[in-house]
ZARO-264302 format. One line per field, with one value per residue (C-alpha): residue in three letters; chain; residue number from 1; z, x, y. Coordinates in Angstrom, 2 decimals, padded with zeros to 5 digits, always signed. Layout:
// residues N
resn <- [ala,...];
chain <- [A,...];
resi <- [NUM,...];
up <- [Z,...];
east <- [X,...];
north <- [Y,...];
//
This chain:
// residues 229
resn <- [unk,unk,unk,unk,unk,unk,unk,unk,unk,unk,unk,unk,unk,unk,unk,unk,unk,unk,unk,unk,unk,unk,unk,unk,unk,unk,unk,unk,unk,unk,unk,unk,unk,unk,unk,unk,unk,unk,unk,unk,unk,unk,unk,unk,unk,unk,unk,unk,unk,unk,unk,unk,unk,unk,unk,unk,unk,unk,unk,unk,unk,unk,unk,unk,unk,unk,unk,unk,unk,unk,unk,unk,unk,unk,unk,unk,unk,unk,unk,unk,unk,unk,unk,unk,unk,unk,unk,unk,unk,unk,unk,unk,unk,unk,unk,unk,unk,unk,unk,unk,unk,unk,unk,unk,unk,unk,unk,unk,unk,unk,unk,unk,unk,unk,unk,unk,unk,unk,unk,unk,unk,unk,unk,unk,unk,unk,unk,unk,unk,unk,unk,unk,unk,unk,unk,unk,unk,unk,unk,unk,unk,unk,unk,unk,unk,unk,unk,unk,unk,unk,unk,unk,unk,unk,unk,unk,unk,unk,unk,unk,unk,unk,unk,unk,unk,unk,unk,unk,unk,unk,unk,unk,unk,unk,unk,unk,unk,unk,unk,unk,unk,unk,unk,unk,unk,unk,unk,unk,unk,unk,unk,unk,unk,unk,unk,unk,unk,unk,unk,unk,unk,unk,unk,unk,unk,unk,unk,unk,unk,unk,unk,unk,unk,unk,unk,unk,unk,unk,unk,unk,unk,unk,unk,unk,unk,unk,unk,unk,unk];
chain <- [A,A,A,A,A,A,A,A,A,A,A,A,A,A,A,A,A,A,A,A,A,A,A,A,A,A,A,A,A,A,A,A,A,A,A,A,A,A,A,A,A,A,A,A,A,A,A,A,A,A,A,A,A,A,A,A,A,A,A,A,A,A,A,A,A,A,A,A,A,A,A,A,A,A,A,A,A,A,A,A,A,A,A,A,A,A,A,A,A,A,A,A,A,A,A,A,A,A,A,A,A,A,A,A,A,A,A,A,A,A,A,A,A,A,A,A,A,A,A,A,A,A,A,A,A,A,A,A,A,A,A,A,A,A,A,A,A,A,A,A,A,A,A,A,A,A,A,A,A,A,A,A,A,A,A,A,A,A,A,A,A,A,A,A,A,A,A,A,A,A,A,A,A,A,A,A,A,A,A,A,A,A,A,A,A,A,A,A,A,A,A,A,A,A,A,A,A,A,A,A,A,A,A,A,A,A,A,A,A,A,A,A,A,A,A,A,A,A,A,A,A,A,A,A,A,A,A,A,A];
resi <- [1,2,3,4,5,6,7,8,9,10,11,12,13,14,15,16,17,18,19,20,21,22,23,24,25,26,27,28,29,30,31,32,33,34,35,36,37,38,39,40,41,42,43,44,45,46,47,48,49,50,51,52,53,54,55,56,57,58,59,60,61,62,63,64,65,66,67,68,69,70,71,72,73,74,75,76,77,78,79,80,81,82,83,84,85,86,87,88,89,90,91,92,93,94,95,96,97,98,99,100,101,102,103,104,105,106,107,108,109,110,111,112,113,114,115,116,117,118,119,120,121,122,123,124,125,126,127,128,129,130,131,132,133,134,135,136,137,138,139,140,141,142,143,144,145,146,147,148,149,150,151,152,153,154,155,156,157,158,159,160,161,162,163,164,165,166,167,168,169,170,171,172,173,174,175,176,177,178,179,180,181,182,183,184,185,186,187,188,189,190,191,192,193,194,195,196,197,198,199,200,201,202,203,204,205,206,207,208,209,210,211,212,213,214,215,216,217,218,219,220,221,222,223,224,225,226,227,228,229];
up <- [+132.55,+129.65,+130.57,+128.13,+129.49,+133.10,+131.38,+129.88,+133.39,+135.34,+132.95,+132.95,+136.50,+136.61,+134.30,+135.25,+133.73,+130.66,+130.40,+131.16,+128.64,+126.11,+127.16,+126.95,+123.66,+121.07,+123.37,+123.85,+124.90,+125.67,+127.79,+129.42,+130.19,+131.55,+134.31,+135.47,+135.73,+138.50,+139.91,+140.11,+142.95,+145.39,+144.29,+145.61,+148.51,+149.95,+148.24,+151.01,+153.92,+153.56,+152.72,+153.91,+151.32,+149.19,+146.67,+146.69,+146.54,+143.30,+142.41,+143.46,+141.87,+138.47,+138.65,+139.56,+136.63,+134.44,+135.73,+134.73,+130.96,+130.63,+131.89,+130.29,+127.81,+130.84,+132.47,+133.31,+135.43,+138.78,+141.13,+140.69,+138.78,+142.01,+143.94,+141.34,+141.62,+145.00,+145.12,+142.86,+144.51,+148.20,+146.82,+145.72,+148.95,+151.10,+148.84,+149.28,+152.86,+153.34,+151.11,+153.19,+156.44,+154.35,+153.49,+156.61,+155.15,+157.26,+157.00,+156.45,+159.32,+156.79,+155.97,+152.99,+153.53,+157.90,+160.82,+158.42,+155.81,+151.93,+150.90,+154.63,+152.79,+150.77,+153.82,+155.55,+153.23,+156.86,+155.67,+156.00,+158.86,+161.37,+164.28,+164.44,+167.58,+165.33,+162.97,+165.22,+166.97,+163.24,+162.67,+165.91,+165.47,+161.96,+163.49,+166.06,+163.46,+161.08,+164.18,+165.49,+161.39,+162.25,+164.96,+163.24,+161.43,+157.72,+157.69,+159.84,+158.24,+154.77,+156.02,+157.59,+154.82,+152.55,+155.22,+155.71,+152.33,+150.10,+152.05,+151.09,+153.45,+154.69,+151.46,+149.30,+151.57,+151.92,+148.22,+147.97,+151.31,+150.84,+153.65,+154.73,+155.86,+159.26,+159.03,+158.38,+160.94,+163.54,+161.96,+161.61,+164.70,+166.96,+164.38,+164.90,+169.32,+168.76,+166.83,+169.68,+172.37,+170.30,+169.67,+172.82,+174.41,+171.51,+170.21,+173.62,+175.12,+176.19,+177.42,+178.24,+175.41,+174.09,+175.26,+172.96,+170.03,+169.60,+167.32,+169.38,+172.01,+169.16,+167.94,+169.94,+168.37,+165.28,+165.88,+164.77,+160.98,+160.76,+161.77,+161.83,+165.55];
east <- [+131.23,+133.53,+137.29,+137.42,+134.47,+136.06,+139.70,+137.85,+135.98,+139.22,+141.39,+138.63,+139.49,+143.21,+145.90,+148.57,+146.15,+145.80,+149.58,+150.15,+146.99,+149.12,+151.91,+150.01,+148.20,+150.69,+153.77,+154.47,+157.88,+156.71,+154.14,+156.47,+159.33,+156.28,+155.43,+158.83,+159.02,+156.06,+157.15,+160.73,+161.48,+158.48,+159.55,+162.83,+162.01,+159.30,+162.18,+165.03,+162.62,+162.16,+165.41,+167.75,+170.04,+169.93,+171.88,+169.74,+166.77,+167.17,+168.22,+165.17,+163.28,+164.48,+163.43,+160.18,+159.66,+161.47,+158.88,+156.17,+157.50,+158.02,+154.38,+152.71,+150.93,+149.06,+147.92,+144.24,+143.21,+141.39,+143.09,+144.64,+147.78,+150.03,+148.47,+149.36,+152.92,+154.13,+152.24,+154.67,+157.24,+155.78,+156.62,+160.63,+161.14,+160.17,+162.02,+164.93,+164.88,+164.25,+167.21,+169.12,+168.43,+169.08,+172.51,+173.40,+176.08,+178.89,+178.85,+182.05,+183.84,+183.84,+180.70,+180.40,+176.92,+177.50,+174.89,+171.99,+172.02,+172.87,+173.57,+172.68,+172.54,+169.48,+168.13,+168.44,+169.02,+170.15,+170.24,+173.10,+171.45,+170.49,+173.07,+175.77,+173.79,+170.15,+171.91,+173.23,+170.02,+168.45,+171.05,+169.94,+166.78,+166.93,+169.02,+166.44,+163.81,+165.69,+166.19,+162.29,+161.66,+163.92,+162.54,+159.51,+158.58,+158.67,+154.70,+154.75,+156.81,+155.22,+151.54,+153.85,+155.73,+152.59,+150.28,+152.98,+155.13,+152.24,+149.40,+147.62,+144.50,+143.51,+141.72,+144.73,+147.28,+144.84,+145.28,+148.96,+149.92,+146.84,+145.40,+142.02,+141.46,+140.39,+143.71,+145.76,+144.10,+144.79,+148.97,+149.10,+147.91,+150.15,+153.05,+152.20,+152.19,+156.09,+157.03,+155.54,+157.31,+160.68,+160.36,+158.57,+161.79,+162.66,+159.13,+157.71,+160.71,+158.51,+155.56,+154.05,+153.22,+149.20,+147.05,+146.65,+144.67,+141.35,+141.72,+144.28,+141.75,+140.42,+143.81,+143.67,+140.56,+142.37,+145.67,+144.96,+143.67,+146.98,+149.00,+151.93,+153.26];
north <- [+040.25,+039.68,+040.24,+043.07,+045.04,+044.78,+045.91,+049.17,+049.67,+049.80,+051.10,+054.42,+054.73,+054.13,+055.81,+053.41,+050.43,+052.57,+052.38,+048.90,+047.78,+049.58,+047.50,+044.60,+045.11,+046.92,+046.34,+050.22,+051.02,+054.14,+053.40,+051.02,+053.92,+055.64,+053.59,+052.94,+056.58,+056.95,+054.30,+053.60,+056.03,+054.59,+051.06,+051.60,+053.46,+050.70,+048.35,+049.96,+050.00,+046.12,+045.27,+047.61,+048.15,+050.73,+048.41,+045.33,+047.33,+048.99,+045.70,+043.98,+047.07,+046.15,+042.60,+043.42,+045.65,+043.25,+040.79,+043.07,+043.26,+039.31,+038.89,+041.82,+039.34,+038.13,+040.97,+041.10,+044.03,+043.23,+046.04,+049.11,+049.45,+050.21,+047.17,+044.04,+045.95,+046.44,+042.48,+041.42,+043.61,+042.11,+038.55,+039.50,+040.84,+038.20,+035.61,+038.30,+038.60,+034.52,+033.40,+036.14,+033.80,+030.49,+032.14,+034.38,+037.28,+038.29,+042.00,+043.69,+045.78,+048.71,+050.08,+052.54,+053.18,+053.88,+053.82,+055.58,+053.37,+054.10,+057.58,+058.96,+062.46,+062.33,+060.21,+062.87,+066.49,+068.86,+072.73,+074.78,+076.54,+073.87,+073.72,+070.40,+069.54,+069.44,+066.94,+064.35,+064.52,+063.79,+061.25,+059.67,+059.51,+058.47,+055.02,+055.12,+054.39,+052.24,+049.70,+050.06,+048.98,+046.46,+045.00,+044.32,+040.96,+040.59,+040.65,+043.64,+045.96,+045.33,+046.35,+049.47,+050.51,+049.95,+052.08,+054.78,+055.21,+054.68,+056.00,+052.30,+051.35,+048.00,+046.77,+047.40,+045.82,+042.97,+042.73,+042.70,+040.83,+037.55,+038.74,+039.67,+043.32,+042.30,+040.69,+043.73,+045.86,+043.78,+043.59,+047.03,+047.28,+045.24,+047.03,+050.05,+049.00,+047.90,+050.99,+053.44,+051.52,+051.34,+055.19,+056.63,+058.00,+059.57,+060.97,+061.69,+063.17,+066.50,+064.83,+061.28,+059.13,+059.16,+056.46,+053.07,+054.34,+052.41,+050.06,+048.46,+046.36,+044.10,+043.23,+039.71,+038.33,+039.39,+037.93,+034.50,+035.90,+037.35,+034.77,+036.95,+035.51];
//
């Protein structure tokens, strides 16, 4: 099948490819501005989970879509719009987060940003009704979460940020991580074990936690696909 045909076939199926093909071809501002609209605010978001700064991600959000103008002359379509984007995006944060450990930061004894994280308001948006007792236990929980995300590996908190923030299944995180989807199950998976035992004293407080769900007894023939460990 001729690289055209396959352009039109996905492009019928995907707005976003319609944009960026329009990008591509005639070099559409427009089109451009578009897509950094839908996506900006997810970018950053998925961006901030990996990273952790609200700063650097926004940062690392702009490269990514500078990276997508400087390259739009090669773009052939083969996945969904959102996939090749949060692969490129994938790629800058792990680069990110690896120089980070080459070049260990000293973090400054005055935080702006405080136990939540950037801009703890939006994180968080508490009415005017709820009690000060219901937002310290939000707060809590909210640095409760942030340090389970934490605790996971760089591998494992991509297919969980990609599974949970943008709703993506197994095939499409296959896509953007190089994995297989057996792969990702099984990460996702053992991910998703951490998380519930980092969170069950908080989530279950009223009750004892569920059992394992079922996907979680093949996760060892898995484990060496995912080569995560």
């Amino acid at each position: 099948m001729a690289i055209g045909q396959t352009s039109s076939q996905f492009a019928l199926r995907d707005p976003d490819i319609r944009l960026m093909l329009r990008v591509r071809d005639a070099d559409d501002t427009a089109a451009f501005a578009e897509l950094v609209e839908r996506f900006q605010h997810r970018l950053v978001a998925v961006m901030h989970h990996l990273v952790g700064s609200a700063e650097e991600a926004e940062d690392l959000a702009q490269e990514v879509f500078l990276r997508v103008f400087r390259t739009r002359k090669k773009y052939t379509p083969k996945a969904k719009f959102s996939t090749w984007l949060f692969t490129i995006a994938n790629n800058l944060a792990l680069n990110a987060l690896r120089d980070r450990q080459r070049r260990p930061v000293v973090p400054l004894e005055v935080r702006e940003s405080g136990p939540l994280g950037p801009r703890p308001a939006e994180n968080l948006a508490p009415t005017r009704d709820e009690p000060p007792s219901h937002n310290l236990h939000q707060q809590e929980l909210a640095e409760v979460i942030r340090r389970a995300l934490d605790g996971l590996n760089e591998r494992q908190r991509m297919a969980i940020v990609l599974n949970k923030f943008e709703d993506m299944n197994y095939a499409d995180i296959a896509e953007v991580m190089g994995l297989s989807a057996k792969a990702v199950k099984s990460l996702l998976s053992r991910a998703r074990g951490k998380l519930r035992e980092a969170l069950q004293g908080y989530i279950y407080m009223d009750g004892d936690p569920p059992p394992p769900s079922a996907d979680e007894g093949d996760e060892s023939d898995d484990e060496s696909d995912a080569k995560d460990e």
